[in-house]
N, C-alpha and C positions, 0 to 999 in steps of 0.2 A: 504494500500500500504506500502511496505516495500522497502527499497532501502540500497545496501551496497555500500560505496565508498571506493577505492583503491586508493593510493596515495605514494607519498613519505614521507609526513611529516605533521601533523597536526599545525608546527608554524613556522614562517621565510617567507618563501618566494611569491611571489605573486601568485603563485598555489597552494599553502600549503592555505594559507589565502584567498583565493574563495573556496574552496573546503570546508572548516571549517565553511565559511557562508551560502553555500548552505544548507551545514548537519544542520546547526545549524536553518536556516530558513524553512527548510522544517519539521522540527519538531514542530513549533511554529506553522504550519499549519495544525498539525495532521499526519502527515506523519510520518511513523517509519523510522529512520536513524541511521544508520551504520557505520564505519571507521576501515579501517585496513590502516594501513599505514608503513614502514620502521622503521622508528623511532619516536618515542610517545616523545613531549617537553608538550606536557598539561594535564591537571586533567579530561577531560571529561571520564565519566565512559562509555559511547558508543564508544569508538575510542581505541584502541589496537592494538599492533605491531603486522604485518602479522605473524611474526615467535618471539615467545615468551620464548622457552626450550633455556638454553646456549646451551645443545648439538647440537642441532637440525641447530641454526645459526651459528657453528662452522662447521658442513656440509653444510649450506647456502653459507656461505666463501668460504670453499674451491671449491666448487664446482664453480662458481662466478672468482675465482682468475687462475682456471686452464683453462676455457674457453675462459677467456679473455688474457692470457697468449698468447693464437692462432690465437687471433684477431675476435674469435667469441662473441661480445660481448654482454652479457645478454640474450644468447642464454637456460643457464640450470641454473633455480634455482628450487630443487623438493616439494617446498610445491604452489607452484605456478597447481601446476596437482594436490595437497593435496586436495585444497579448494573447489573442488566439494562435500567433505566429512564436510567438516564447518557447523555446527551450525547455523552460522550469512549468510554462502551463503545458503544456505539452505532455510532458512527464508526468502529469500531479494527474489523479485517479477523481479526488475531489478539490473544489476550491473554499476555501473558507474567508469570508469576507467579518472584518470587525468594523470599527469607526471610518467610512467612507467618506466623512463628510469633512472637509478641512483642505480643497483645493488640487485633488492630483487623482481623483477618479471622477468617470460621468456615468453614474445612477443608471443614464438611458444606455449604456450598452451590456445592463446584463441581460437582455434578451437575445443577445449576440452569442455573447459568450455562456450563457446556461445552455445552450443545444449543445456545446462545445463537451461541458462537464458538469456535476452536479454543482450546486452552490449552496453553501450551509454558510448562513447570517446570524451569526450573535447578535444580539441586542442590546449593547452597549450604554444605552439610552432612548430617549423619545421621538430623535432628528427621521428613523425610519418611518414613522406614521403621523408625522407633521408635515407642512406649509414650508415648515423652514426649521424651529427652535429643537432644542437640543432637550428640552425639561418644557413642558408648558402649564407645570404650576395648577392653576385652580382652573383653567380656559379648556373648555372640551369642546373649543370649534373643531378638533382634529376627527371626531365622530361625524362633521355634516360638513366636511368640504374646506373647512379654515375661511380665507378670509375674514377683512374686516378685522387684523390682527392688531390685539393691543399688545404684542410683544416683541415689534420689527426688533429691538436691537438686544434684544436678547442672542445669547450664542447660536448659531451664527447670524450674524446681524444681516439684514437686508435693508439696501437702500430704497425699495419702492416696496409697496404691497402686494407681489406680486402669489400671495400664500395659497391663494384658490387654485391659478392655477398650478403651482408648482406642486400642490398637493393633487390635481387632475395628472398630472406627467406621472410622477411616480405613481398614480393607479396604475396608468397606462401601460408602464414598463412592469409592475409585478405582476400584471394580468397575462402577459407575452412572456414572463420566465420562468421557470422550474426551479423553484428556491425552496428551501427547506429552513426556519427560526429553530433557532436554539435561544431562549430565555431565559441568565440566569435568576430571577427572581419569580415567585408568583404574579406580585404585581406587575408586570410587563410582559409575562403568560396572561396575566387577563386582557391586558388592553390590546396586546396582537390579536387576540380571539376577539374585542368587540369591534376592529378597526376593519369599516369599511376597505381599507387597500389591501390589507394581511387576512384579513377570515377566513378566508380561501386555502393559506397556506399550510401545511402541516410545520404545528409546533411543539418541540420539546425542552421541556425546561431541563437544565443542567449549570447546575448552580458551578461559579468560578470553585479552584481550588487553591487552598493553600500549600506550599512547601512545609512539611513538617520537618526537613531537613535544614531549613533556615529560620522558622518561626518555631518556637518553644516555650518551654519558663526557663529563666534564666535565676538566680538569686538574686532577691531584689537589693539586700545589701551592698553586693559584689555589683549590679550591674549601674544603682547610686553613686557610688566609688567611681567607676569606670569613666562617669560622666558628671562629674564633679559635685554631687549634688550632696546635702545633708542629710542622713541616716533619719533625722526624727521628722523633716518639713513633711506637710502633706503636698501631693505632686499630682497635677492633672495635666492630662496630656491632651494635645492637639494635631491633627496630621491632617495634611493635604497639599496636592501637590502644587497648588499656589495658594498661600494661606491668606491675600487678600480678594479671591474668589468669594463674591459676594454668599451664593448658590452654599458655600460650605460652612456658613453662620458662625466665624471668627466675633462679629459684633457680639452674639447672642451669649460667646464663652467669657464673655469681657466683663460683660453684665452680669452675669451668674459669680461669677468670681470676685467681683466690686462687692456685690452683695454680701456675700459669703464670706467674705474680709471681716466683715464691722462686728463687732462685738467678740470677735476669735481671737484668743489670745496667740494662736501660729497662725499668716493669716495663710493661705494654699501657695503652691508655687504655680505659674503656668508655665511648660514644656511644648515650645512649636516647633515643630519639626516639617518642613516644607520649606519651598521656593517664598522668596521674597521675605519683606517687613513691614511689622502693621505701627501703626500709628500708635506708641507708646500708653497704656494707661497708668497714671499715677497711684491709682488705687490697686493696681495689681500689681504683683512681682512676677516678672517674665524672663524668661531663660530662653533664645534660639540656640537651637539646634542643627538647624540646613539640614545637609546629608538626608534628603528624603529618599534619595534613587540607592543609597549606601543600605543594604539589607540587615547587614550583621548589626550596624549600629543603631536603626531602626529598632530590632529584637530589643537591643539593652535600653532603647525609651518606652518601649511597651513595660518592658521587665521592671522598669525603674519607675512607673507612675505605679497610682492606687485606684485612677480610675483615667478610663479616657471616655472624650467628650466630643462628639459628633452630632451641634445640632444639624444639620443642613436640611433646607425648606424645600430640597425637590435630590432624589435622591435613586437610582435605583438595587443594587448590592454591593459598596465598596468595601475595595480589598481591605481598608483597614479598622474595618470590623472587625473580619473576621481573623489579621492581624493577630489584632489585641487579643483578644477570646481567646487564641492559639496559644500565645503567652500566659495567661492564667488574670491577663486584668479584665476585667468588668466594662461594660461598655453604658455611656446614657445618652442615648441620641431620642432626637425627634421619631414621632411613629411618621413616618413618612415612606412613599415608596414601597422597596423590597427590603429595609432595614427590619422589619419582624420576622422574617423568614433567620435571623441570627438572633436577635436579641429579645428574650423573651421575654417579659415584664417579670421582675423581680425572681430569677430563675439565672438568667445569665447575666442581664444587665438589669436597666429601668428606661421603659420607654413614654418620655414626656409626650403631653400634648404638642402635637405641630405651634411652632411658634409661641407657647406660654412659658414665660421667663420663669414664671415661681414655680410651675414643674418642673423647668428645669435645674430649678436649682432644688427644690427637694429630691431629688435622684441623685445628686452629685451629694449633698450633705448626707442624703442616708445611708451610703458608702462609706464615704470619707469617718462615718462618725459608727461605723457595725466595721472594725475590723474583721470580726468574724465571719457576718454576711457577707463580706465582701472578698474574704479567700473560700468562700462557699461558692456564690455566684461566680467567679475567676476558675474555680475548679470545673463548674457545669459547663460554662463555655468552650472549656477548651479538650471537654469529653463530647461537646454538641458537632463542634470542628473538627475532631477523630472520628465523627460518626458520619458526617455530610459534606465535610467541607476542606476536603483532602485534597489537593492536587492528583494521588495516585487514585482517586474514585471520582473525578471527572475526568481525567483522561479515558480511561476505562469506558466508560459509559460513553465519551464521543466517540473511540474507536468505534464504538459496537455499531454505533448509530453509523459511521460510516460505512462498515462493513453491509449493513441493511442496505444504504443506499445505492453501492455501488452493484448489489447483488438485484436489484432491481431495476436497475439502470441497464444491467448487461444479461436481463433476463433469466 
């Protein structure tokens, strides 16, 4: 079996880095893997940029800048029609496509290229059955056509309104392909099943996996020490991989932790771990970290908090949930999204009201202040993640599902 995956990026972001582990896992299992991606940040000699000649992505460009210029957005890039002529497609049995959406593939040619091969789409987010947006929050135009959108500049932003029809095109193109979703979350199992463009498609959910070989419990002593921190402060953690991304509720940890200051005689520490810096608050103590992309060191900021904290307001399974859980810390995010399918109220974690600050900070206090609940809850997590959320039990399960498709494919 051979497998080619498409992608944006081989390092950074939480799609970039499932997609890295599957290629990379599926290979450990004997399976041939593949990567073309946008732009190449690592040394794997299997993984190479979709379009490689300067010339060739100076037509990538412009081509890319004049379409979207009309509000057609990632409508024409032409090696995207090339790649039925590739080597590496060629060779690959199935295609597997993740985050398409960020300038260097055209949506409209997989009706091209699925008679070619099968095509298995992760669901990375909501940009597949919208107008344009990446997350669209409380707005369920994506049910009856879009337009009329109150969210142009949301990720990816759009200069005109053009969401009707660009949500009519992509019907159009999934009507004409032979695609098969893979979903890791429920919530985004359900909305493929209610969405006008996907209902049609067969979908399976297969949740991401984690590396049990990189994520673990660490001593939280030992892994404090390693990162300078004091044995007795209490320490909440933060990750994402731009921590001033509005979408990952950096504000909402600011406020919860301001709060949770007054009247404590230690007040918490905050731990950001991610790209970028936020706007200092004097009422909090804050620690950066960087090294989001850096794994080992990541482990000893899991290892090293007592709790981590992931409001974000639109959400659908990120890796460091399950992370954390993997580690033995406890997680308190917003119920949003597919974050319940990991965190399960007062069991693993504590899952607040979408956006209510005083749930959120009673879930971070009720931790912080039950040591014990809280290597309870750290324990369950990271027995829920040995049981669901393994890297070596999604690989598995994709193979299989490949192996379906390809046997169905070739009769």
């Amino acid at each position: 079996m051979n497998v080619l995956h498409i992608g944006g990026s081989d390092v950074g972001g939480g799609s970039a880095r499932s997609a890295m582990n599957l290629h990379r896992s599926l290979r450990s299992m004997g399976v041939g893997s593949r990567m073309y991606v946008a732009r190449k940040g690592g040394d794997d000699p299997d993984v190479a940029e979709l379009v490689r000649h300067r010339s060739l992505q100076l037509i990538e460009r412009a081509a890319g800048m004049i379409v979207d210029a009309v509000g057609f957005q990632y409508v024409f890039y032409p090696s995207s029609w090339w790649l039925r002529m590739d080597p590496w497609f060629r060779a690959a049995d199935v295609i597997q496509l993740y985050n398409i959406h960020g300038g260097f593939f055209s949506l409209h040619a997989l009706p091209w290229l699925s008679r070619a091969k099968p095509i298995v789409w992760r669901l990375s987010d909501m940009w597949p059955l919208t107008g344009h947006c990446a997350y669209s929050y409380s707005c369920d135009r994506l049910l009856t056509g879009c337009g009329r959108c109150p969210l142009l500049t949301e990720y990816p932003a759009l200069r005109f309104d053009t969401t009707h029809l660009m949500w009519r095109l992509k019907k159009s193109a999934y009507r004409s392909s032979e695609l098969i979703v893979v979903a890791p979350s429920r919530w985004i199992a359900g909305l493929a099943a209610k969405s006008p463009l996907l209902r049609h498609v067969p979908i399976h959910r297969i949740a991401n996996g984690i590396d049990a070989t990189t994520f673990f419990p660490s001593n939280k002593k030992e892994a404090r020490r390693a990162l300078g921190l004091k044995a007795e402060t209490p320490v909440v953690l933060f990750v994402a991989g731009s921590l001033s991304e509005p979408r990952k509720g950096a504000a909402f940890v600011f406020e919860a932790l301001s709060r949770l200051g007054q009247g404590r005689a230690m007040k918490p520490l905050l731990l950001l771990a991610g790209g970028g810096r936020l706007a200092d608050e004097s009422s909090v103590s804050v620690k950066y970290l960087g090294f989001e992309r850096d794994e080992s060191m990541l482990r000893l900021a899991y290892s090293a908090a007592d709790v981590m904290v992931l409001p974000a307001t639109a959400e659908n399974l990120p890796n460091a949930i399950l992370e954390s859980m993997a580690c033995e810390t406890p997680v308190v995010a917003f119920d949003v999204g597919g974050v319940s399918d990991a965190v399960i109220h007062l069991e693993t974690g504590y899952l607040a009201k979408a956006q209510d600050i005083d749930d959120l900070c009673a879930g971070v206090a009720l931790i912080l202040d039950n040591p014990e609940r809280c290597e309870t809850m750290g324990r369950k997590g990271a027995q829920l993640v040995a049981q669901e959320f393994e890297l070596t039990t999604q690989t598995r399960r994709v193979v299989q599902l490949y192996d379906e498709i390809i046997q169905e494919r070739h009769g």
